[in-house]
N, C-alpha and C positions, 0 to 999 in steps of 0.2 A: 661254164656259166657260173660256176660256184664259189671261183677263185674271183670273177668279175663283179660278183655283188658285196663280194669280202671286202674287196678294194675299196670300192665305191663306198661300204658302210664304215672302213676305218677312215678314207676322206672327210665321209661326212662327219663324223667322231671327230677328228682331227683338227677341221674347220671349228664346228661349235665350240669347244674346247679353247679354242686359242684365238677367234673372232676378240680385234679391240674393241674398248667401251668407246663410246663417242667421246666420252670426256672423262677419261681414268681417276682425275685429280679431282674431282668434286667429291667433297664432302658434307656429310648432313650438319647443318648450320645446328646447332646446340643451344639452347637458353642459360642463360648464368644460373637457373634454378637446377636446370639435368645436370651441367658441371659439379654441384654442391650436392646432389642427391648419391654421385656416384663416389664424390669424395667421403661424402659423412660414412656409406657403405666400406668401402676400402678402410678409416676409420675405427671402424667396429669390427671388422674382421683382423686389421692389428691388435685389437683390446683385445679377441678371444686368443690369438697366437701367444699373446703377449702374456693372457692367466694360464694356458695351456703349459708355456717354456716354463714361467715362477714355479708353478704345482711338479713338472716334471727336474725342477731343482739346476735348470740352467742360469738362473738370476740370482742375484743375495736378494734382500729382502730392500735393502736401502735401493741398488741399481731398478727392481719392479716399481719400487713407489716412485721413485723419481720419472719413467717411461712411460707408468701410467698415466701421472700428474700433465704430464705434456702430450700426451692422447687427447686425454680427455677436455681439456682448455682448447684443442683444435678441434674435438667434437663441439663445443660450447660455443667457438666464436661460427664456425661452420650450419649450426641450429639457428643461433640470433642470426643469420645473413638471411638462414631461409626464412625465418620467420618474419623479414622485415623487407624482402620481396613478398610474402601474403599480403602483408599487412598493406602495401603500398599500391599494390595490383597488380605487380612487374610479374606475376611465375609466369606468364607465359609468353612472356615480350623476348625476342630474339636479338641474341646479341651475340657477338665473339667475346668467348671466350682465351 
C-alpha cells in the first residue's frame, strides 16, 4: 500500500511539475517608462563597478574618465526620457518596447 501511494504521489509531483502553460509565450507587456527605469538601474550599477575596478587599479585614470563620461550622458539622456514621459503623462501608457 506504501509503495502504491509513493507512486501515485511522484505521479502527481510529476504531473504539476511539467503540466504546460496554456500559452508559454506570453509575456508581460512593459511600458517604455519600466524599460528606462531598469535601464537607468543597470546604469548605475556599471558607474559603481566601474569606481569599484578605477579604486582597485584595473583602469588608468584617462580609460575611467572616458567610461565614466559615457555612463553618465546615458544616465542623462535615459533621466530626460523619463522625465518627459512624467511630464507628458505617458509613465504608464503601454507600449513595446
Amino acid at each position: 500500500m506504501g509503495m502504491f501511494a509513493g507512486a501515485v504521489l511522484t505521479l502527481v509531483v510529476f504531473i504539476y511539475m511539467f503540466w504546460p502553460e496554456r500559452n508559454p509565450f506570453v509575456q508581460a507587456d512593459k511600458t517604455r517608462a519600466d524599460y528606462l527605469r531598469e535601464r537607468k538601474d543597470a546604469i548605475y550599477e556599471n558607474l559603481r563597478d566601474l569606481n569599484f575596478e578605477y579604486l582597485a587599479g584595473k583602469f588608468t585614470q584617462q580609460d575611467y574618465e572616458e567610461q565614466r563620461a559615457g555612463l553618465e550622458g546615458e544616465a542623462a539622456r535615459v533621466l530626460a526620457e523619463l522625465d518627459s514621459l512624467e511630464a507628458r503623462g505617458l509613465y504608464g501608457r503601454r507600449s513595446r518596447v
